[in-house]
C-alpha positions as CSV (number, residue, x, y, z in Angstrom):
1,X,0.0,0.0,0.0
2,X,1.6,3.1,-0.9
3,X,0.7,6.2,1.1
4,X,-1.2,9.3,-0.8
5,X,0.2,12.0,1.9
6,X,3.9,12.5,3.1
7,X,2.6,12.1,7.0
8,X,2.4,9.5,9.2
9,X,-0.4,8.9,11.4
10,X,-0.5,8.6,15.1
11,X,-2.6,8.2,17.4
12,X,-4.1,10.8,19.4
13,X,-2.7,11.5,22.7
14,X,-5.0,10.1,25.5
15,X,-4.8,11.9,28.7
16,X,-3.4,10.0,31.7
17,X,-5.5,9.8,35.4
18,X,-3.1,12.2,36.5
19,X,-3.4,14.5,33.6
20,X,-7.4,14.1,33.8
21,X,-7.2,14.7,37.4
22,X,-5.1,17.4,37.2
23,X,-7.9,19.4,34.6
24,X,-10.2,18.5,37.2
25,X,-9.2,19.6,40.3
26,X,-8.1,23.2,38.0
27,X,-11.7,23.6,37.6
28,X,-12.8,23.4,40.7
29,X,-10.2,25.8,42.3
30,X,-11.5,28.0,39.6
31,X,-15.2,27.4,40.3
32,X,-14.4,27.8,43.8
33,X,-12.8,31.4,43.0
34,X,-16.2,32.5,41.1
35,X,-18.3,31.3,43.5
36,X,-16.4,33.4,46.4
37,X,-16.4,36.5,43.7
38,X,-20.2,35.4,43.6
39,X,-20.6,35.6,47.4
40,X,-20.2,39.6,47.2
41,X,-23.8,39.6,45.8
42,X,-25.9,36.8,47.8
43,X,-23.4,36.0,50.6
44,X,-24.1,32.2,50.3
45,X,-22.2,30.8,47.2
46,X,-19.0,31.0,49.6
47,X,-20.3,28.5,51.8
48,X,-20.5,26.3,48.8
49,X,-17.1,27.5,47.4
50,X,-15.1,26.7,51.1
51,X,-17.3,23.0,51.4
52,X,-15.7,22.5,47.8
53,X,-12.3,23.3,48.8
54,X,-11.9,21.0,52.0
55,X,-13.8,17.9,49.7
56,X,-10.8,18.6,47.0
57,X,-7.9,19.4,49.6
58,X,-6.9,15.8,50.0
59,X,-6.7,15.2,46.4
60,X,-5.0,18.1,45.7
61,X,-1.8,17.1,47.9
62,X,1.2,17.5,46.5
63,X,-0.1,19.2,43.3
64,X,0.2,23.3,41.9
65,X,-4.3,23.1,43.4
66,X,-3.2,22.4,47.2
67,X,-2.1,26.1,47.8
68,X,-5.3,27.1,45.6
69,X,-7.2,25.4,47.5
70,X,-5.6,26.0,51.3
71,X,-6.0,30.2,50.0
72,X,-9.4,29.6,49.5
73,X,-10.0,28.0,53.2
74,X,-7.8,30.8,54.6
75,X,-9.8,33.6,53.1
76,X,-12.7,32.0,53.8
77,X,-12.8,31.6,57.5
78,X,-10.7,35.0,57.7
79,X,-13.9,37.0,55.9
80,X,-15.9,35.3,57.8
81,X,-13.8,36.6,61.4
82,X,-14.0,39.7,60.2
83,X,-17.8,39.7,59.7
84,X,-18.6,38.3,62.9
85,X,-17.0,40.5,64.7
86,X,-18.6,43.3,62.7
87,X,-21.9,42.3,63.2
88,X,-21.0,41.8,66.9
89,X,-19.5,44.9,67.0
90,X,-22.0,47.2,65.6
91,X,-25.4,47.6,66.8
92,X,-22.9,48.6,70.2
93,X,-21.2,51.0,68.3
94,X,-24.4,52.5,66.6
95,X,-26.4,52.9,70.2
96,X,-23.1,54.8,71.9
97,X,-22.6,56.8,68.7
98,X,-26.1,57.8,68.3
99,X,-25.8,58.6,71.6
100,X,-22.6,61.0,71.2
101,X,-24.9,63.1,68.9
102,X,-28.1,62.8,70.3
103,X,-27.7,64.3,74.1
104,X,-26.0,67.1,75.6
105,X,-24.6,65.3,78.2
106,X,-21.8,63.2,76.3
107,X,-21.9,59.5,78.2
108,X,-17.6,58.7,78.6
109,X,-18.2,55.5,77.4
110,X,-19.9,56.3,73.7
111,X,-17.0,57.5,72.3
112,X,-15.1,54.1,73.4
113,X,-18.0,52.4,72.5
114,X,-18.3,53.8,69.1
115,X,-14.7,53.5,68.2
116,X,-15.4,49.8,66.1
117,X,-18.0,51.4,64.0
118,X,-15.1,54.1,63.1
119,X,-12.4,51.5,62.9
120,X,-14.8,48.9,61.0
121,X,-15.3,52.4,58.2
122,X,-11.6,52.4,58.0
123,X,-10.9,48.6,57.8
124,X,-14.3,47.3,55.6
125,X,-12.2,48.7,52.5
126,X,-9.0,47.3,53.2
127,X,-10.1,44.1,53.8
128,X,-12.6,44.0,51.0
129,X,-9.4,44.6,48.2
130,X,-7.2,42.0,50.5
131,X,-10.4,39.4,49.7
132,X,-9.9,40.9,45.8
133,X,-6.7,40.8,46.0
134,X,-6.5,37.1,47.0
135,X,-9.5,36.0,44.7
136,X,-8.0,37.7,41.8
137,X,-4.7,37.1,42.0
138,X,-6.0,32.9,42.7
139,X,-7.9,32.9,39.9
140,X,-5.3,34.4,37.3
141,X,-2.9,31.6,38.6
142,X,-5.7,28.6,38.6
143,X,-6.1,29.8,34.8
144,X,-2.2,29.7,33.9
145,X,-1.8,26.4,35.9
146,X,0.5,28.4,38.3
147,X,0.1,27.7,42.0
148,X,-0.9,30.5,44.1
């Protein structure tokens, strides 16, 4: 049989486990990523994104997707720190600053007391680009198979 073109065939590569479970655990540290970007807008996708991230940890071990995926843990439980203590923070800080502005007789206390609500004004937007920052920055890497 004589051949009609110059090239040879071959066969087509056929990805390895490794290789497949290497595609797959890079989409679901980028899922993960989108679905904390998400969590800006209904608050709850990050709950999803952080029960993602400990399933895939163990199979991540020793791969680029272990520090994706110990980022997203880190950043999850940090944001969520910081909004506890917000939220614990603040209706305290409201009352005593309401209460600065509301009465002639200025309590001692309310301008202690309304110091988090001042501090929490200065350190929302700090740690809102640090949670960018890290998302951002993940994601970029998850996409150029880089770890993070």
């Amino acid at each position: 049989m004589a051949e009609t073109s110059g090239e040879h065939l071959s066969p087509t590569p056929v990805p390895g486990p490794g290789e497949a479970q290497h595609s797959g655990l890079r989409t679901t540290a980028m899922i993960c990523y989108v679905l904390y970007l998400v969590a800006f807008i209904n608050g709850l996708t990050a709950i999803i994104g952080v029960i993602i991230a400990y399933i895939n940890r163990p199979d991540a071990v020793g791969t680029v997707w272990e520090s994706h995926f110990r980022n997203q843990i880190v950043t999850f439980w940090v944001m969520l720190a910081a909004l506890v203590i917000g939220f614990a923070t603040f209706p305290i800080s409201l009352f005593s600053l309401a209460a600065l502005f509301e009465s002639d007789f200025a309590w001692p206390a309310a301008s202690a007391l309304a110091f988090p609500l001042l501090a929490w004004m200065l350190i929302f937007p700090v740690l809102f680009i640090w949670f960018l920052y890290r998302m951002i920055r993940g994601l970029v890497r998850a996409a150029d198979d880089r770890p993070y």
